[in-house]
N, C-alpha and C positions, 0 to 999 in steps of 0.2 A: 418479522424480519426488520432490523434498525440498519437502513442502507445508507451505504456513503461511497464515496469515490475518491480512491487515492491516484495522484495524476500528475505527470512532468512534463514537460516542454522543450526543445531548442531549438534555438533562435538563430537568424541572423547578426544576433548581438548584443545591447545588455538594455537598450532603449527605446523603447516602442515609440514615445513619440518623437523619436530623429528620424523613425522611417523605420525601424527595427523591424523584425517580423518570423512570426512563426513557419517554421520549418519540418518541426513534428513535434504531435502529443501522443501520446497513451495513456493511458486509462484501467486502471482495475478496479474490479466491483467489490465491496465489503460488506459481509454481512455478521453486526456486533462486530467491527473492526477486523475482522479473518477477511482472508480473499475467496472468495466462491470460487475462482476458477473462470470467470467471466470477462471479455476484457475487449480495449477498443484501443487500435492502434493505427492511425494513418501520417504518412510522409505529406506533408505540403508546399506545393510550390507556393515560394513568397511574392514573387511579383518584380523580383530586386535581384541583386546581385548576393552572393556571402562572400563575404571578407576570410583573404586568408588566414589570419589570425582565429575568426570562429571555426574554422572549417579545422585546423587542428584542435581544436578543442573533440570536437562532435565525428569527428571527421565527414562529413557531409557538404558535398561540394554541388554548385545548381546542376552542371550535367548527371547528377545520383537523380535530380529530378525532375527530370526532361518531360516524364509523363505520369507526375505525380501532379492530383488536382489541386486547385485554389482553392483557398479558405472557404468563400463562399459554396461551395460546393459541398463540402464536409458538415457543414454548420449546423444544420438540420437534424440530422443523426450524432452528431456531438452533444449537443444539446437532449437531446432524447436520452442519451446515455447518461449524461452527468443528472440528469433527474433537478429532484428539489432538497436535496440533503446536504448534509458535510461533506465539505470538498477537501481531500485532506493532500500537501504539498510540503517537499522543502526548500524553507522558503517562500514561503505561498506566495507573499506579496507581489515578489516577482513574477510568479506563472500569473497570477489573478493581472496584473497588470499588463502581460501580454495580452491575454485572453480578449480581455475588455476592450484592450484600443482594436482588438483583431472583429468584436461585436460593435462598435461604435463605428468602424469603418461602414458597416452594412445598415447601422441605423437599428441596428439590435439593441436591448434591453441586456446593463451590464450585469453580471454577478454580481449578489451581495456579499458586502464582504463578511456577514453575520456567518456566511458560511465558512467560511477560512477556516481551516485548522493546519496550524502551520507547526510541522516537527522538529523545526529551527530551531523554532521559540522557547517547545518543550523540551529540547537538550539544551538548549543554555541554561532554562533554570533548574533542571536536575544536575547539571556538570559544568556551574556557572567556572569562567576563566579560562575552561578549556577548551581545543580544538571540538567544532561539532559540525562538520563537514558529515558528509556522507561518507564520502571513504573513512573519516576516524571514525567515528559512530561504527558503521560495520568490522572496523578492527577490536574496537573498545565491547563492540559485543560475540566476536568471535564468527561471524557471520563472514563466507566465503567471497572474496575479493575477486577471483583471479581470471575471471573473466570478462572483468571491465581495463580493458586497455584504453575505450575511451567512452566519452557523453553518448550512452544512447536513452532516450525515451521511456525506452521498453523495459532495458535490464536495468534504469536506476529505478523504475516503479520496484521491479519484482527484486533489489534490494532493499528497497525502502521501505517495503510491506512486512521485511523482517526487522528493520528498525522497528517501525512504527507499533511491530509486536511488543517491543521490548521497553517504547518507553511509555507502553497502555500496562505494562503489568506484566508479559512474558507469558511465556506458551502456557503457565498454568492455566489463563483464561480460556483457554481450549479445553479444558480439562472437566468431563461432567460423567455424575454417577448415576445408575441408575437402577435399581433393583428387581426383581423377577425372581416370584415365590421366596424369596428372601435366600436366595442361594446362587442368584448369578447376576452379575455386574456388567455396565456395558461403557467402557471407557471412547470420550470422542479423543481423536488423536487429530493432529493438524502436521500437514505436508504441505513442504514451497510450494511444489510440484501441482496441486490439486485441493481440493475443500476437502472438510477435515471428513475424516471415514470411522466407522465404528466396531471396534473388536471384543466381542464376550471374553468375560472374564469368569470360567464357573468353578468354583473351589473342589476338589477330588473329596468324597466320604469323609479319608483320613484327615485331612484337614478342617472338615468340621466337627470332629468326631475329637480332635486337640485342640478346637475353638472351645467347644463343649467345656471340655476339661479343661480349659484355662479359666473360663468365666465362671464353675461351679468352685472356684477357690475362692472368688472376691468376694466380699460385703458387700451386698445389696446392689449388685451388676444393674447399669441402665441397660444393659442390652437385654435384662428381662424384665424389664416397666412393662 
């Protein structure tokens, strides 16, 4: 298993060290960049007030978090979950830069940034010039919008993880074969919704009975090396 963690954030605002501060992260698990199905998601109280201006963004106002825990409280099990792998963000810089002043408050050890894998970066240089926002990216790749009315944590992970599909290669990468008595096939398929699941594929008599008879016409078929 090659684990990593795709992971968003919002904030009180755009600057940790004016006082800025995390509000909520989530977190999902990726296994070979697919999502397992696994995931970590907690509301934080910041300790501060949120500025109206953030709070339409995210919509999230401090009474949403009257008895949601402080950072420090979280930290232990956040950590646990982000592991030692690729931390993958859009925009990393920015999450990686909350993160950290929100660790260095506590006297914790920052993220490396060797971890970053920032999806920003990789749509700008696949689609240099153009808009690469989250919401364009999910337009530009056909991926369902209409549920983000606004900044949440959660649902920009579990759109981002269909980005972040698409600019590793696209769902073909979910795609693997696999043979039994050389007659049935077993395609992995990948769903938003869950990790990827496995459906036989076994060919009827007749159809290899006109496999047969297509390959005995060719010169020197590899399918009979």
């Amino acid at each position: 298993m090659t684990r990593s963690i795709l992971f968003d954030t919002e904030t009180t605002g755009l600057d940790p060290l004016t006082g800025d501060r995390i509000i909520e992260i989530a977190c999902l698990e990726l296994d070979n960049d697919l999502p397992t199905g696994v995931s970590f998601h907690r509301l934080i109280h910041p300790n501060r007030d949120i500025p109206e201006e953030a709070s339409r963004i995210h919509g999230i106002r401090l009474e949403n978090l009257r008895d949601a825990p402080r950072f420090e409280a979280v930290v232990d099990d956040l950590l646990e979950f982000l592991g030692d792998g690729p931390l993958v963000a859009h925009n990393a810089p920015f999450d990686f830069g909350f993160l950290n002043a929100e660790l260095a408050r506590l006297g914790r050890p920052s993220l490396a940034r060797a971890r970053m894998v920032d999806t920003l970066a990789m749509a700008k240089q696949r689609f240099p010039g153009m808009p690469n926002s989250l919401d364009a990216l999910c337009r530009r790749f056909g991926i369902d919008l209409s549920e983000r009315t606004s900044h949440n944590a959660l649902l920009d992970c579990k759109l981002l993880v269909e980005v972040y599909i698409e600019l590793t290669g696209g769902r073909q990468r979910g795609l693997s074969l696999a043979t039994d008595d050389q007659s049935a096939m077993q395609i992995a398929t990948y769903s938003s919704d869950g990790p990827r699941t496995v459906r036989p594929v076994v060919p009827s008599e007749a159809e290899c009975a006109a496999h047969a008879a297509f390959v005995a016409k060719l010169k020197d078929p590899v399918w009979n090396a």
